[in-house]
C-alpha positions in Angstrom: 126.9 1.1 38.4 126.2 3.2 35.5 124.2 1.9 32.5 125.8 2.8 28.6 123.5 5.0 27.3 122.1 3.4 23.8 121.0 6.3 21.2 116.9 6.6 20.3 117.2 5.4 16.7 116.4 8.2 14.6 113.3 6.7 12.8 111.4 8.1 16.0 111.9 11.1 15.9 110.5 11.1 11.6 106.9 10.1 10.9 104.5 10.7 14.1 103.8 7.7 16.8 99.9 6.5 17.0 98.8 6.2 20.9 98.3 2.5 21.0 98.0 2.0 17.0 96.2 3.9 14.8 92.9 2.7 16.7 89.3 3.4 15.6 86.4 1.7 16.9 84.0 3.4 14.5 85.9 1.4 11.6 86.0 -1.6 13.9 90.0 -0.9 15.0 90.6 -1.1 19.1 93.2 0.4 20.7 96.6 -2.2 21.3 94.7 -4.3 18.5 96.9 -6.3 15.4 94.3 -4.5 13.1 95.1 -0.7 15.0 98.9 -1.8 14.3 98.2 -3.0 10.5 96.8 0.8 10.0 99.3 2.3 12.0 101.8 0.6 9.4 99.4 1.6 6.1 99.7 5.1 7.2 103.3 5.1 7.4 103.7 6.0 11.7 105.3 4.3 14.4 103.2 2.8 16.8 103.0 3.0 20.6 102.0 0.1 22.9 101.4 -1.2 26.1 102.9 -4.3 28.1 100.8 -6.1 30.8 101.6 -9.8 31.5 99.5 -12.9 31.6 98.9 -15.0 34.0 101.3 -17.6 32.5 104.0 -14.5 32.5 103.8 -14.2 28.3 104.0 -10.0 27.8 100.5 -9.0 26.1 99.8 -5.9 24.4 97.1 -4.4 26.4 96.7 -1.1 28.5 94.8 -2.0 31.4 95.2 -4.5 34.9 91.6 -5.1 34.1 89.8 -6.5 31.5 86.6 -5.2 31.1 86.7 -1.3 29.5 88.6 -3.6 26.6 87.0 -7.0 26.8 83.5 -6.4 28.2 84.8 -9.1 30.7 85.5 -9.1 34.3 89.0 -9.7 36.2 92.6 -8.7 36.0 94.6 -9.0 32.7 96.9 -11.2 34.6 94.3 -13.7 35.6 94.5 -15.5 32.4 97.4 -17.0 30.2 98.3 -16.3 27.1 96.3 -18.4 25.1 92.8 -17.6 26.9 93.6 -14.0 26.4 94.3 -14.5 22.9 91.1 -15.9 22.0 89.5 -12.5 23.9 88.0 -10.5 21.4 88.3 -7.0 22.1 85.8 -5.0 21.9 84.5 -3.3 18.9 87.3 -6.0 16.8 87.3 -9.4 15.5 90.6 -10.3 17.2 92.1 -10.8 20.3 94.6 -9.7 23.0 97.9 -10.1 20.9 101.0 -11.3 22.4 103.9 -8.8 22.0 105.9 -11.6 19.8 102.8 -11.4 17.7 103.1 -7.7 17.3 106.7 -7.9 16.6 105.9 -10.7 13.9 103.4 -8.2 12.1 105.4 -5.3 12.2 108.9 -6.9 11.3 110.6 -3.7 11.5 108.5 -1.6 8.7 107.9 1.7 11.5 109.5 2.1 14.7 107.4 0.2 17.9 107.4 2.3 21.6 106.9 -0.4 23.8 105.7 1.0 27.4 106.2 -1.4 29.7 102.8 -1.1 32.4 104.3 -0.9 36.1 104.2 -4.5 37.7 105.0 -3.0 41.7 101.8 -1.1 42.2 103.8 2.1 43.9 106.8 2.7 41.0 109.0 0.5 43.4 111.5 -2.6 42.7 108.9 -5.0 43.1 109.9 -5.8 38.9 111.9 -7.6 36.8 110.3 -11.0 35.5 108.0 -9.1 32.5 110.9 -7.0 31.7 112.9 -10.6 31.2 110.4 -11.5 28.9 110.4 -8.5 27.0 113.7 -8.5 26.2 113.5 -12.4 25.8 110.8 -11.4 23.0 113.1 -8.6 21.3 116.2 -10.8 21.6 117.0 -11.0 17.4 114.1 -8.6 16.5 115.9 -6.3 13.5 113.9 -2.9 13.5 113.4 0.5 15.1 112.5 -0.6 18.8 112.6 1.3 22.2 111.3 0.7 25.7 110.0 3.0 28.2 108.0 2.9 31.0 107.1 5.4 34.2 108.9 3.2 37.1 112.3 3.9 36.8 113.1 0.2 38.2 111.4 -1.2 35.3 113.8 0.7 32.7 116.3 -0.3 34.7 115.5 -4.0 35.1 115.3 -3.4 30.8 119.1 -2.2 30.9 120.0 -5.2 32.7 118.1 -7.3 30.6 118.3 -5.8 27.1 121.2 -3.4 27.7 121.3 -2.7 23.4 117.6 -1.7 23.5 117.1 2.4 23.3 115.0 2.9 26.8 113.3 6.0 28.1 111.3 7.4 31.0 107.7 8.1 30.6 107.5 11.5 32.1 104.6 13.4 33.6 103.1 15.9 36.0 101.9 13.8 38.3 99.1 15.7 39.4 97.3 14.3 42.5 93.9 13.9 40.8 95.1 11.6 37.8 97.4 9.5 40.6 95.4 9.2 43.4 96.5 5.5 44.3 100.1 6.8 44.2 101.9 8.1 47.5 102.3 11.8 47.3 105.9 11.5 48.3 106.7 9.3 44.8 104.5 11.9 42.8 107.0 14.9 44.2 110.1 12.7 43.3 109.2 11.0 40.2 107.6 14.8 38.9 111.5 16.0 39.1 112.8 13.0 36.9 115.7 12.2 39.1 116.5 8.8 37.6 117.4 9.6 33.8 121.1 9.4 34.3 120.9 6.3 36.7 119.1 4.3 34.3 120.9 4.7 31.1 117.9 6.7 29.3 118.4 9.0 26.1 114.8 10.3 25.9 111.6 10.8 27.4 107.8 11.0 26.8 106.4 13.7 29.0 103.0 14.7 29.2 101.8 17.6 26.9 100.1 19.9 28.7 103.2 19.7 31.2 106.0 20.6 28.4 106.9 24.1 29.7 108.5 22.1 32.9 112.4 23.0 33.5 113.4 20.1 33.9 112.4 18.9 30.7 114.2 21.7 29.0 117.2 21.0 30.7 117.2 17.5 29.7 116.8 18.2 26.0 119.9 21.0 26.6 121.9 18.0 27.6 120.8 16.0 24.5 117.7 14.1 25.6 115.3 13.1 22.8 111.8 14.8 24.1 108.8 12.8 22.9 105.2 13.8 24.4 101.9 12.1 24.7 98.9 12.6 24.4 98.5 15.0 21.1 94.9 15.3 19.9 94.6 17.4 17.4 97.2 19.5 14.9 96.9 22.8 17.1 97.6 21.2 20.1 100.7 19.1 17.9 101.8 22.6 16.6 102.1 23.8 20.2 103.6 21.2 21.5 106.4 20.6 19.1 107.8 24.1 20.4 109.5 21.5 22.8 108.9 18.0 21.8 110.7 16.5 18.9 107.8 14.5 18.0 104.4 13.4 19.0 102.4 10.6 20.3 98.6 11.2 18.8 95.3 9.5 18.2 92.1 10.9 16.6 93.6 13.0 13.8 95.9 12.2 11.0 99.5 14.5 11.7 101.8 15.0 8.5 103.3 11.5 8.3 107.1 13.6 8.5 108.0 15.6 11.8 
């Protein structure tokens, strides 16, 4: 059955989004870090995360299934609970792994929060559906600009069963063989074409930049999409890519705090 469709709230598409906080390790800030998200917030931008779970099932705000490029420490993200991850410092910081509720706590809805949800089936399939309860179990009362978004479609859809008033998206790309070599190329070719945007109730996407100029991304934005983009680096590459996108996900240069 079809999902209702819930509007991007407009604060999204007004002051630019920082790539997993505004992160920088020369000043002692790490990427998905409370302290990244605290100068995300001082600067006046949204903020962009990632979702992996624990072992204990508690959603964490971390990018990667493994721990050491972040921690220094071997394993899988999901091989500890909550509380050991917690008291993880990441490198570069003086804190550790924050839970989302955490994040939600700090942010208490001063600038929008993107919250990508990491795919939990390994191939983009329907192997999902307990982080995405916990998600929306941590949004549940949360008053602020929020949205979810993630590239397996079942995930966003597991998110409109489970938070069906929480704004959810598609994270979009070109799916080139080289940067998804563990992925079948049979899902690359069908998830490249964005065939599940009606089916899951979304009302925008983040696509890849240097993929922008894609049809199918212009005819989703003549049929009202949002268009968001990741990853902007610089302001000429933001200037080029708002030809398209309606605003930006960045890191490593400070963007006029207004789109």
């Amino acid at each position: 059955m079809p999902y209702a469709v819930v509007p991007l709230p407009p604060e999204f598409l007004q002051a630019p989004i920082t790539h997993r906080g505004l992160h920088d390790l020369a000043a002692g800030i790490p990427e998905n870090s409370l302290a990244a998200a605290r100068a995300a917030i001082a600067g006046g931008y949204g903020i962009e995360c990632d979702i992996q779970p624990s072992s204990d099932g508690v959603p964490m705000v971390f990018h990667d299934y493994d721990l050491r490029r972040l921690t220094g420490r071997a394993g899988r993200t999901r091989g500890m609970t909550a509380a050991e991850l917690q008291g993880l410092p990441l490198l570069g910081g003086n804190e550790g792994v924050p839970t989302l509720a955490a994040l939600l706590d700090l942010i208490a809805g001063r600038v929008p929060l993107l919250i990508e949800i990491k795919d939990q089936d390994g191939a983009m399939g329907e192997n999902v559906g307990a982080l995405e309860a916990a998600v929306a179990e941590a949004l549940r009362g949360y008053r602020g600009p929020v949205a979810v978004m993630s590239f397996n479609p079942n995930t966003v859809e597991a998110m409109a069963r489970a938070a069906p008033d929480v704004a959810r998206g598609l994270v979009t790309s070109a799916y080139r063989p080289e940067n998804w070599p563990l992925l079948p190329a049979a899902s690359r070719d069908r998830l490249r074409d964005i065939p599940d945007y009606d089916r899951v109730g979304a009302s925008f996407i983040s696509h890849e930049a240097s993929d922008l100029d894609r049809p199918r991304v212009a005819e989703l934005r003549d049929k009202g999409a949002h268009i968001l983009t990741w990853t902007i680096r610089s302001p000429e590459e933001e200037e080029a890519a708002r030809r398209v996108a309606q605003n930006v996900t960045f890191e490593g240069y400070r963007p006029a705090r207004q789109a």
